[in-house]
N, C-alpha and C positions, 0 to 999 in steps of 0.2 A: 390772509384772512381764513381763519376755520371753518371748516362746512359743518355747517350741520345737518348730522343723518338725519332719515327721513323719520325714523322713530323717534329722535326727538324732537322732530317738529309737531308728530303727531302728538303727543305730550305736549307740549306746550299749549296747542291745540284746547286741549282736551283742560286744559288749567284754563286757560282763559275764559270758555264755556263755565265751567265750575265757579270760577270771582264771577263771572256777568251775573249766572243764576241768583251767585248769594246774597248782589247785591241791588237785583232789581226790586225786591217787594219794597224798598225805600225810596225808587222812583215814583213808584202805580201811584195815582191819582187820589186824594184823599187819604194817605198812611200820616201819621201822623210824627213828624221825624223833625227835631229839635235842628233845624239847620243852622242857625248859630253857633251852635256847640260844633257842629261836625265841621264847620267852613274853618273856628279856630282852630281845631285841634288837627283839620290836614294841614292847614297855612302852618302850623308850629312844626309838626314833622316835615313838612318839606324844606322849611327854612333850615332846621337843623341836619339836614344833608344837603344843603346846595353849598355849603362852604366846600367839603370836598370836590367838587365840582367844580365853581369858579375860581380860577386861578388868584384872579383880584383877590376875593376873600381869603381864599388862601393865603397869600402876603399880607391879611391887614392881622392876620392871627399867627405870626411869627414864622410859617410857612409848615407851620404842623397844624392838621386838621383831623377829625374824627376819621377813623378808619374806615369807610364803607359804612353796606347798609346795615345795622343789627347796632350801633353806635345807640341810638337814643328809642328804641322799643319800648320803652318806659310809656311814649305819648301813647302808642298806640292800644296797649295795654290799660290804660289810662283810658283810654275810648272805650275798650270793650267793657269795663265796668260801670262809663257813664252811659253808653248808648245800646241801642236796639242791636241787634247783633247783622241786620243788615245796612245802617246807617255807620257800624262801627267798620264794618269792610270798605267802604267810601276812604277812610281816613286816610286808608293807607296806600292809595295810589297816585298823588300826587309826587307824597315823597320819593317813593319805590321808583316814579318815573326820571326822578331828576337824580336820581343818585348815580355818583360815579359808576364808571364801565370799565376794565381792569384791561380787558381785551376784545377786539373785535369776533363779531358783528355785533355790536353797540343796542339795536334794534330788539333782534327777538332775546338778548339779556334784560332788555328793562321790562320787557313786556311776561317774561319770567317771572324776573322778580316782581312785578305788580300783583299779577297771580297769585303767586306763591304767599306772599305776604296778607291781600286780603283775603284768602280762604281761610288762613292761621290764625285772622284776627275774626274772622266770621264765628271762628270753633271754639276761641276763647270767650267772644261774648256769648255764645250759646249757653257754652258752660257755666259763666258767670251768673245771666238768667237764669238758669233752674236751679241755681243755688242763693239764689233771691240777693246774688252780689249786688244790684245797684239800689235794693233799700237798707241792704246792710251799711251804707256809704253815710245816711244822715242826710238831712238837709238845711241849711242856715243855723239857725239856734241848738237846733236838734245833735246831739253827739250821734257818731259813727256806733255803730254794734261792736265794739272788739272785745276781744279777740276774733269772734265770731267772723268779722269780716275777713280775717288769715286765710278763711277757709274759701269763699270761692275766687280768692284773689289767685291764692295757689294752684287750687283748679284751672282756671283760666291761662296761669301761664304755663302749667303742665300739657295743657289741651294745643298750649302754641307751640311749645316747643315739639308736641309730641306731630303735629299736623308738619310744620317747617322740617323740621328733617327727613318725616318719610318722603315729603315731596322731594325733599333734597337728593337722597338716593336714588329717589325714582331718574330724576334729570343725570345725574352720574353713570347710571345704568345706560339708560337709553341713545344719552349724549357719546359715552366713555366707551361704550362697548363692554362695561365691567361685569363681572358674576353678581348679582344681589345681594350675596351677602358680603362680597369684597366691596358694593358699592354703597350699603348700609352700616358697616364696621365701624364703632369707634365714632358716629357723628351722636347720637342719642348724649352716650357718655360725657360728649364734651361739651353740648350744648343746656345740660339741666343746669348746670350753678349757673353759668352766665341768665339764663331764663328765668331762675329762680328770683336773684338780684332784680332783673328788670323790673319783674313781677310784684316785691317790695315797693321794687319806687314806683310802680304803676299804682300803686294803691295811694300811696302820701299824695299823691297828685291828685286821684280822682277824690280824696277828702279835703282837701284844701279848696277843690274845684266846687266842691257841693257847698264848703264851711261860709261862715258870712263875711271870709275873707276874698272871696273868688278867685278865679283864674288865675289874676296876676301872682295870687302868693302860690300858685302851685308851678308858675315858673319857678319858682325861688329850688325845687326839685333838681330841674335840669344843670344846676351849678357844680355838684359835686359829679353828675353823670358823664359832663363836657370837660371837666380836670382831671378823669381816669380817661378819657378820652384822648385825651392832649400827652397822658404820660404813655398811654399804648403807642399813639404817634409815634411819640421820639423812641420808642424802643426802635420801630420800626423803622426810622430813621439810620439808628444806630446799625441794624441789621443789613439794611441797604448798601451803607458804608462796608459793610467786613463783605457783603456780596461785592461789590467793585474791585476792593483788594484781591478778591478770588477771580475776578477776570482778569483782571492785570495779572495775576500769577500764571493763568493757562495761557496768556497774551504771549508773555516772557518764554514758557516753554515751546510755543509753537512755532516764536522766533529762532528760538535756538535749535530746534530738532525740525527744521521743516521738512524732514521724510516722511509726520506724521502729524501735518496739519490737521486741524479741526477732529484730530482721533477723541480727542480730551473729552470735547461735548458730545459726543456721541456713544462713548462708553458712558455719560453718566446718562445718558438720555434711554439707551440700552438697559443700565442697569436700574430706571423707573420700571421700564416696564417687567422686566423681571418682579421687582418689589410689588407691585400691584397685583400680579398671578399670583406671589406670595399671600397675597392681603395683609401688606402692613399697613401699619396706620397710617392716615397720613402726613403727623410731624416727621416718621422716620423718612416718608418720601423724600423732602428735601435732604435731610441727611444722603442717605444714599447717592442723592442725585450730586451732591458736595463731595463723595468719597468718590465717585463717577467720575467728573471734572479734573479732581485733582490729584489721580490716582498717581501720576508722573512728574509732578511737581518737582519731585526729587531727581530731576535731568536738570536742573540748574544747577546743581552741584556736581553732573560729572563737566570735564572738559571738552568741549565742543567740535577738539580733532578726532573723538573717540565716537562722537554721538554721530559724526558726518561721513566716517572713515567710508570708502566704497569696498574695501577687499575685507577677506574674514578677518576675525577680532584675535587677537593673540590673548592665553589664558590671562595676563597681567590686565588687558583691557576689559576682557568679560568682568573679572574680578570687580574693577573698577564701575564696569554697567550694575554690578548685582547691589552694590550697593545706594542705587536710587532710593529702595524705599525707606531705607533708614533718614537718607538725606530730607527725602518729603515728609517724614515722621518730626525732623527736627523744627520744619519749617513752619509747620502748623499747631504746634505745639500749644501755643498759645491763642489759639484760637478757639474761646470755651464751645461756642455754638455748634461746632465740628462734631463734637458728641464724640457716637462710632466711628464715624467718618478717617477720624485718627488711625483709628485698628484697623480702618481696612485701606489703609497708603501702606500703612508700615507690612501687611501681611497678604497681599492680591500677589505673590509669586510664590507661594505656599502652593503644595500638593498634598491633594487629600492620601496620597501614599505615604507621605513625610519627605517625598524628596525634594519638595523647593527652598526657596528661600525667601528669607534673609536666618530665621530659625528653624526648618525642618519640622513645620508642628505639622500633625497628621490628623484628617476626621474631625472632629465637633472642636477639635482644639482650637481651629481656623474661624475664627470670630465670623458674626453669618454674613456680614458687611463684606467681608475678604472674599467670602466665596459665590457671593455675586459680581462683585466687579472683575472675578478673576475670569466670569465666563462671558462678563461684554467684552470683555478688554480684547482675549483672545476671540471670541466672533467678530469685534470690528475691524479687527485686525486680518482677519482671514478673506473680508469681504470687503476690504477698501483698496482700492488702485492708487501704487502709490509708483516714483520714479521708478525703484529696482524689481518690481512683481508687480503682477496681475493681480488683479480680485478672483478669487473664487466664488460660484456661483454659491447664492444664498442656502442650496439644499445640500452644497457640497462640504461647505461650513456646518451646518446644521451635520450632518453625518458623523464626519470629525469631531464635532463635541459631544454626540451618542456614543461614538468609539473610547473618548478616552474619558466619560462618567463615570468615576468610583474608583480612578485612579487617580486621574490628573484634577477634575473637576467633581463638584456636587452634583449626583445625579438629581435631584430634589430644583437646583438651581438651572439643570436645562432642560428639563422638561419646562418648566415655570417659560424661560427661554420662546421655548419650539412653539407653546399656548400664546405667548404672548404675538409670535410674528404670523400666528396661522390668522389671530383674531387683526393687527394692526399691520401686519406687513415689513417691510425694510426698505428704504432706500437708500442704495452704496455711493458713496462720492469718490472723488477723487480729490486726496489729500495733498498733495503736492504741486509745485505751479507748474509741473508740466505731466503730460499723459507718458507713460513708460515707451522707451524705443529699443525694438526687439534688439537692435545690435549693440545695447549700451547696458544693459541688463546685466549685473556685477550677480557675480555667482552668492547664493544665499550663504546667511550667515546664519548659522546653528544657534549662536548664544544670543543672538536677539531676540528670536521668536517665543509665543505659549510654547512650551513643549510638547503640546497633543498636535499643530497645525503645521510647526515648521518654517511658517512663510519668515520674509524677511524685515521681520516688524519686531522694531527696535524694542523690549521688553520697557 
């Protein structure tokens, strides 16, 4: 289970203070707060995240359900133009509480997202109100104001999306240990069209809702919301599936090299946090984390007398080792989602001198993917206990890949490195089923190792 730091609890904290404030003037006695409206429109967004949630429903809708929380924002959106902006923060905590949990601690995630969600929807109907969104809406007989009403519709979901992210950073910041602006990157940009959309269908809703049709025909809304819902699913689906093949591929290699168990996950786990010092984004995360994994893939294609040999490697067999990345190049070839991840199997034995391999490229030629995973690969390597060597201590790794930046390695990629283990630390394992025995300790092998480290870690 993750802890969470003490910073972001105080954040959270400090959120939840924030939804109570915006949403008590709808309690105090005497406000005058259409409870009808608000009791259907939480019951409708919760409803439409508890399939995620209960497994039953889950199987009664073909085992694809709405992806998490942000699926049907439409209702809530929907709220903040038909309601008071403190009756409209109400709506959204029912659902926010029932909604899936991805990973533990279960608790202060939903209590997050409850937060987070009704201050969002607080600020859109704020917005909506002073732009007189909810008599722009019509009522029964009466026509909506359009185009006019575009305008605080858009407002309102600008105002949501612009609240939901900064909160969203703030929590990656405080939670992550991130820089702010590595922990604000790249979410604004991705989150306007999706908002935008919601924002559309928040409107058809709240006019159908007001129309002399009612409620019922502004379900008729959530139809087309819940079938790009159902297609995001099965992409994800699909994705889950090529993720399994990629563990059963690092499965396959750890069986057959077990000199360097569990290295696979932790070079890619290594080269996150690299990427995040970078501040990429975070679709490239995964990537990276996929070009991390499966950097050695291409060991199922050498022979397994070569990969287990105990004494040093004859030029004929280095030969044979040097050729993995090509092997791993061809494996995953067809794997479209890999992206970069491709370029950096095929080129993490590159040296920024030009002297590695598989091509000799040198400097910027080295795709950026390659020259991240070339400096976890070689740090976990330096700093994991495996049957033929010791671990070197983590400062002594860290030294060595200051030593050999701007020749062997990207200086840009270990400093990124050195930030990232001062801010999250390391823990070394032992790769192997058994702890190293000083009198069985086969003398190193030169063509296995990074060439900046030395140890005897099979490249």
């Amino acid at each position: 289970m993750k802890v969470i730091p003490r910073a972001a609890r105080v954040y959270i904290g400090c959120a939840l203070l924030g939804a109570g404030a915006s949403a008590l003037p709808a309690l105090r006695p005497g406000t005058a707060v259409p409870w009808g409206t608000v009791a259907l429109l939480a019951t409708l967004y919760a409803l439409c995240e508890l399939p995620a949630r209960c497994p039953l429903l889950g199987r009664l809708f073909g085992g694809s359900v709405p992806m998490g929380t942000g699926s049907f924002f439409p209702v809530l959106l929907a709220a903040a133009l038909l309601l008071p902006p403190a009756a409209a923060a109400l709506t959204a905590l029912p659902g926010s509480l029932l909604a899936r949990v991805e990973e533990p601690p279960a608790a202060p995630r939903r209590a997050w997202r409850a937060a987070a969600t009704a201050l969002a929807v607080w600020a859109a109907a704020t917005t909506a109100g002073a732009l007189g969104g909810p008599a722009a809406l019509g009522h029964g007989p009466a026509a909506p104001d359009l185009p006019y009403a575009l305008l605080p519709a858009g407002a309102a979901a600008l105002a949501f999306c612009l609240v939901l992210t900064a909160l969203d950073g703030g929590i990656r910041a405080t939670a992550d240990g991130l820089p702010l602006r590595a922990a604000w990157r790249g979410l604004l940009g991705r989150a306007v069209a999706p908002h935008t959309v919601h924002g559309l269908a928040g409107l058809m809703m709240a006019v159908l809702w007001r129309s002399t049709y009612g409620p019922v025909a502004a379900l008729f809304v959530l139809l087309p919301m819940y079938i790009s819902c159902w297609v995001f699913a099965q992409y994800h689906r699909e994705r889950a599936a090529h993720q399994a093949t990629i563990r059963a591929l690092v499965h396959a290699v750890d069986i057959k090299d077990r000199y360097t168990r569990g290295h696979s996950e932790r070079v890619g786990h290594a080269s996150v946090l690299i990427a995040r010092e970078l501040g990429l984004a975070d679709d490239r995360l995964d990537v990276v984390r996929f070009a991390g994994i499966l950097h050695d893939v291409g060991k199922l294609g050498v022979p397994t007398r070569v990969l287990r040999k105990d004494g040093p490697l004859t030029p004929e067999e280095r030969r044979i080792i040097e050729l993995h990345p090509e092997y791993g190049h061809e494996m995953v070839r067809g794997i479209g989602f890999l992206g970069e991840a491709r370029a950096a199997i095929l080129h993490h034995h590159e040296r920024m001198d030009g002297s590695g391999y598989p091509y000799g490229l040198h400097g910027e030629q080295i795709p950026e993917f390659a020259r991240v995973v070339a400096v976890a690969d070689a740090f976990d390597a330096m700093t994991s206990t495996r049957s033929y060597s010791r671990a070197r201590p983590v400062p002594t790794a860290v030294a060595e890949l200051e030593r050999c930046a701007g020749t062997q390695f990207d200086p840009r990629m270990v400093a990124a490195l050195i930030r990232a283990l001062d801010r999250h630390g390391w823990q070394p394992a032992v790769t192997a089923d058994e702890a190293p025995q000083p009198d069985r300790v086969p003398p190193p092998r030169e063509a296995d190792a990074p060439t900046a480290a030395r140890p005897r870690e099979r490249a």
